[in-house]
N, C-alpha and C positions, 0 to 999 in steps of 0.2 A: 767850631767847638760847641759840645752842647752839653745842656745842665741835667748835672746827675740829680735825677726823683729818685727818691727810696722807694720800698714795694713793703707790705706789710708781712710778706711774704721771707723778704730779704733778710728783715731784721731780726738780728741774733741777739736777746736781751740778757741781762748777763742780772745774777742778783749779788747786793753789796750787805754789809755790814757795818755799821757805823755805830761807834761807841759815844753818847749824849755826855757823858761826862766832864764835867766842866766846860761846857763850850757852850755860847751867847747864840739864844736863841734865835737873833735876826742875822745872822753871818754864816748859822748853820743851815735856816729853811733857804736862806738864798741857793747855796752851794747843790741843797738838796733838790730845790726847784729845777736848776737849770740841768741837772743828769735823770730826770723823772720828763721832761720834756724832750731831751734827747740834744740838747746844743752842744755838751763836750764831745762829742761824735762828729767827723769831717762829713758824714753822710746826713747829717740832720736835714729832714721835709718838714715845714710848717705845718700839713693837713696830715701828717703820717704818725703814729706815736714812735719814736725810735729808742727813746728811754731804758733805762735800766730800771730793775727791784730795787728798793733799799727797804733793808730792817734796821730798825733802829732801837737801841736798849739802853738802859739806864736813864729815861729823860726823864726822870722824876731828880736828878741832881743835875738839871741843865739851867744857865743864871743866866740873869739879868743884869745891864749896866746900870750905874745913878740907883735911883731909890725907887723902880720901877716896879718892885714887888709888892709896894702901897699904892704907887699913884696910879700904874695901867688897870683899866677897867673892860671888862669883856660885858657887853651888853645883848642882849638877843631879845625876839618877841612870842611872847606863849602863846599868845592868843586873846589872851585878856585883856583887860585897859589897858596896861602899865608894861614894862620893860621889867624885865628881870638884871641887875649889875649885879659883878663880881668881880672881886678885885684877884690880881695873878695870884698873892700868898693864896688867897683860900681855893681857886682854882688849884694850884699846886698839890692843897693836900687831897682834894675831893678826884680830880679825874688830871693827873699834868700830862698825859697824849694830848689831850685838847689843846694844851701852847703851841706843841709845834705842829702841830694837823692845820690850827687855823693859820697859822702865819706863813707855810708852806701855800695853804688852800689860795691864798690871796696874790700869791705870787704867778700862780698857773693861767691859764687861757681861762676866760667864763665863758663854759660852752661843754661841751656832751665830750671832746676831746681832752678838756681840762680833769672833768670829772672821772675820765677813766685813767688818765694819768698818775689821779690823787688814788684812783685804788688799788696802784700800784708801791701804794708807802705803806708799810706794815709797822705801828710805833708800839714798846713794850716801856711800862714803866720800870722794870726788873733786870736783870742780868738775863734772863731768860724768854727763850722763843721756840714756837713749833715749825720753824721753817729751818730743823737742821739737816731733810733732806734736799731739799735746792742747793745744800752747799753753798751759800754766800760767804764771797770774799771778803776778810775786815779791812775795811778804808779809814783813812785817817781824811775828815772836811774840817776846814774852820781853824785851821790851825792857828791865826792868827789870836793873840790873845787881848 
């Protein structure tokens, strides 16, 4: 018996839809990570991308559990002495793609196959997107509440 490799060639990516709307942002990048990597596909290669698009809209209404919109802090470095923190509320009002971009980012491979992966996630804070010609399918992730 021998083990199916995918071909970059073979793979048929399909683009999805996904509505941010009330759904907890670490149950949704999960969901989103593992169909951007390609594992719900019986054909998935670790070294191949087999992945699907997703668009995703409305995450500007996407929550948090407990009292995380005070106490989680996004830290990053400019360059200068010091760290720049920000907490998710002001996150939220200033740029909220950025919640689920990094939290999806952290779940991917780090590696040059991660990073094309990730630029295969297209996020809208709004009802609205310019990928209404790829015709993406709307999906229901994260259903759990």
């Amino acid at each position: 018996m021998k083990t199916y490799m995918a071909k970059t060639a073979e793979v048929d990516q399909k683009w999805l839809l996904v509505d941010a709307t009330d759904k907890i942002v670490g149950r949704l990048a999960a969901e989103i990570a593992t169909i951007l990597m390609g594992k719900h596909r019986p054909t998935y290669t670790p070294h191949i991308d087999t992945g699907d698009y997703i668009v995703v809209v409305n995450v500007d209404k996407i929550k948090f559990t407990g009292k995380k919109w005070q106490q989680k802090e996004y830290a990053w470095y400019t360059g200068y002495p010091q760290q720049r923190i920000v907490s998710a509320e002001v996150r939220r009002e200033r740029k909220p793609q950025l919640i689920l971009q990094e939290a999806v980012r952290r779940m991917l491979p780090k590696n040059k196959l991660g990073r094309a992966m990730l630029a295969k996630l297209k996020i809208y804070a709004g009802p609205d997107h310019p990928h209404t010609a790829q015709q993406p399918e709307p999906t229901e992730l994260a259903l759990k509440a």
